[in-house]
C-alpha positions as CSV (number, residue, x, y, z in Angstrom):
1,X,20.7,28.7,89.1
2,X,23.7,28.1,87.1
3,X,26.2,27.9,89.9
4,X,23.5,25.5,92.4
5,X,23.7,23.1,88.8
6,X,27.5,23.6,88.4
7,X,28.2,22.8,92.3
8,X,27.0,19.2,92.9
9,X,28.4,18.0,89.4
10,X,31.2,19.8,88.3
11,X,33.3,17.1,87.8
12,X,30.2,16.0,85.6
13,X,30.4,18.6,83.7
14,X,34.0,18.9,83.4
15,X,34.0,14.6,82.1
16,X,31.5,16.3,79.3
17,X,33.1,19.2,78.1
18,X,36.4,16.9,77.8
19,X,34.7,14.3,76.3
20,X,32.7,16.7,73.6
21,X,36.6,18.3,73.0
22,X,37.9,14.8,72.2
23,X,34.9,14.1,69.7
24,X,35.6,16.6,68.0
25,X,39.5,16.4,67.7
26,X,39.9,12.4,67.3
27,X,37.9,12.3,64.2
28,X,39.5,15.5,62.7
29,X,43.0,13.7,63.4
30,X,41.5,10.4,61.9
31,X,39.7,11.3,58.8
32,X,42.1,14.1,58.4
33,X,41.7,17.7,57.4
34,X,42.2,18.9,53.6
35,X,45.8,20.3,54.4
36,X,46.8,17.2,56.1
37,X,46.1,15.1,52.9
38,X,48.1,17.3,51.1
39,X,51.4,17.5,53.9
40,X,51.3,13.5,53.5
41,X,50.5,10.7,51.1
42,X,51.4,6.9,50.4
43,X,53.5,6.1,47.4
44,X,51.3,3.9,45.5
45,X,54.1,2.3,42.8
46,X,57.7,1.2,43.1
47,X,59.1,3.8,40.2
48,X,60.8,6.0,43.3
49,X,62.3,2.4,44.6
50,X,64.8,1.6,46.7
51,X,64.5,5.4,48.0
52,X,60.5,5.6,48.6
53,X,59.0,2.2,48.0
54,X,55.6,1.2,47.8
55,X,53.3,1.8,51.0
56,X,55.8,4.1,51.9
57,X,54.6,7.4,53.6
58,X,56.0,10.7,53.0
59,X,55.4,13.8,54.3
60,X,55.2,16.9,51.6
61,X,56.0,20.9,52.2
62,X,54.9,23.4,50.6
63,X,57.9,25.1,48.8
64,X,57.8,28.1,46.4
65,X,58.7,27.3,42.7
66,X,61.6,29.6,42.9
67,X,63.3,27.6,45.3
68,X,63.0,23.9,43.8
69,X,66.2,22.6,42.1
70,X,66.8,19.5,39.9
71,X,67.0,16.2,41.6
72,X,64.2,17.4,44.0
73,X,61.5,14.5,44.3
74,X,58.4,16.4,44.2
75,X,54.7,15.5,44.2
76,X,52.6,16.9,41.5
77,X,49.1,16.8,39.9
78,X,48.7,15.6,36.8
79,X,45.8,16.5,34.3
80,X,43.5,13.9,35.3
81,X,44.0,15.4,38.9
82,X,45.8,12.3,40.7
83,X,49.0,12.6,42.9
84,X,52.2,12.1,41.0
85,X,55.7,11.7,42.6
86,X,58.8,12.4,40.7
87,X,62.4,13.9,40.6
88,X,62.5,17.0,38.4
89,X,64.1,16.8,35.7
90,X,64.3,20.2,34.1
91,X,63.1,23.8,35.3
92,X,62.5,27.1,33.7
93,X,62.1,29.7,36.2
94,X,61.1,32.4,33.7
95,X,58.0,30.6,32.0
96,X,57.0,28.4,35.3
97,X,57.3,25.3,33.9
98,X,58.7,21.7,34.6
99,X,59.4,18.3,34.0
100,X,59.6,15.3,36.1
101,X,60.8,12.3,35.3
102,X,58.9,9.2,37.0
103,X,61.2,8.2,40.3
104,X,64.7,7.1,39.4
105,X,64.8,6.4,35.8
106,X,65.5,9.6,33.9
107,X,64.8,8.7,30.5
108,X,61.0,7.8,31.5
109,X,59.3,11.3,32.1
110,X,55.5,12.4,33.1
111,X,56.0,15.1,30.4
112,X,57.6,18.3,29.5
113,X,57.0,22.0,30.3
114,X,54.3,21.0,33.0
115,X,52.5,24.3,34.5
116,X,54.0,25.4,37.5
117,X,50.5,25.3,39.2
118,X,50.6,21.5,39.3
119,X,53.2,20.9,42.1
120,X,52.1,20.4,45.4
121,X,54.9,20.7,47.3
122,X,58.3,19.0,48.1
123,X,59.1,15.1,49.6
124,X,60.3,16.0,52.8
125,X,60.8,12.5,53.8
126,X,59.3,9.8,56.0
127,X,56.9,9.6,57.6
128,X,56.9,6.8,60.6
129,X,54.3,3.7,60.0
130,X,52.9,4.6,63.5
131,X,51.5,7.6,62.0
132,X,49.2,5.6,60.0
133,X,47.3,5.3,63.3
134,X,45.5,8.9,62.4
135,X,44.2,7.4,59.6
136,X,42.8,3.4,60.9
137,X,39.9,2.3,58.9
138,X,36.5,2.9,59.0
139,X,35.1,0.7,61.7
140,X,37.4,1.4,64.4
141,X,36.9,5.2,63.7
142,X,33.0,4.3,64.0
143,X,33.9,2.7,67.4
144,X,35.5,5.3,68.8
145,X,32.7,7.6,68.3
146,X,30.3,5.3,69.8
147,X,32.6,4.8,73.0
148,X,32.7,8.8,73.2
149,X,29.3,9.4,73.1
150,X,28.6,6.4,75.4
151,X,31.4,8.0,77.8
152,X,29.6,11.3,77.3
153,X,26.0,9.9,78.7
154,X,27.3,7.6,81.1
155,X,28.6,11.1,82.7
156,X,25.1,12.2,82.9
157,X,23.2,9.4,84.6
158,X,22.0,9.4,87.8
159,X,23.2,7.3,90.4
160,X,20.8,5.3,91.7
């Protein structure tokens, strides 16, 4: 039964299964997964200027604490649980803490001996504006569904 469906529309069936792939991948790519809001983020002040300006993106990497050295610009959480960037300023190895002064100006700082736990990872660099297209605003993602799914019956009906 399954092979005298498959037969006469296999290309049918193929446009589907395609189509049901790419709704599930374009919005995953669009809204973006939990790690991929963590691997890049948009600098929302000028305090890293002229190196990362405002509206720049960057991409982040997860780097052990070990291995981070002063002068890295980092990204960090900070108590109230939003996305800092900075350039460490002072490490201690031994008790896992840091400090981070905020972008280039060294005597303005986010703190002293901030918890290890706080860093998210290291500025790896930028990212390209065309990479923004992942994350294009909320209508256009809604039309893209709706072309999918249209695209997805239309491969159904019957020819007249």
């Amino acid at each position: 039964m399954i092979k005298e469906f498959l037969k006469p529309n296999l290309k049918k069936v193929i446009i589907f299964v395609v189509l049901f792939i790419l709704s599930i991948l374009i919005p995953l790519l669009i809204f973006g997964t939990p790690k991929l809001s963590k691997f890049y983020i948009v600098i929302a002040g000028d305090a890293m200027s002229p190196e990362y300006n405002r509206y720049d993106r960057v991409f982040v990497k997860k780097i052990e604490f070990n291995n981070l050295k002063i002068g890295d610009v980092i990204t960090f959480s900070n108590q109230a649980g939003y996305t800092i960037i900075g350039r460490l300023s002072a490490i201690d190895y031994d008790k896992k803490i840091f400090s981070a002064t905020t972008g280039n100006d060294t005597n303005l700082s986010y703190g002293n001996d901030l918890p290890s736990d706080l860093i998210i990872g290291k500025v790896a660099g930028k990212a390209p504006y065309l990479f923004d297209l992942l994350y294009v605003n909320l209508l256009i993602r809604l039309i893209i569904l709706y072309l999918l799914s249209c695209l997805t019956s239309l491969s159904f009906k019957k020819k007249a």
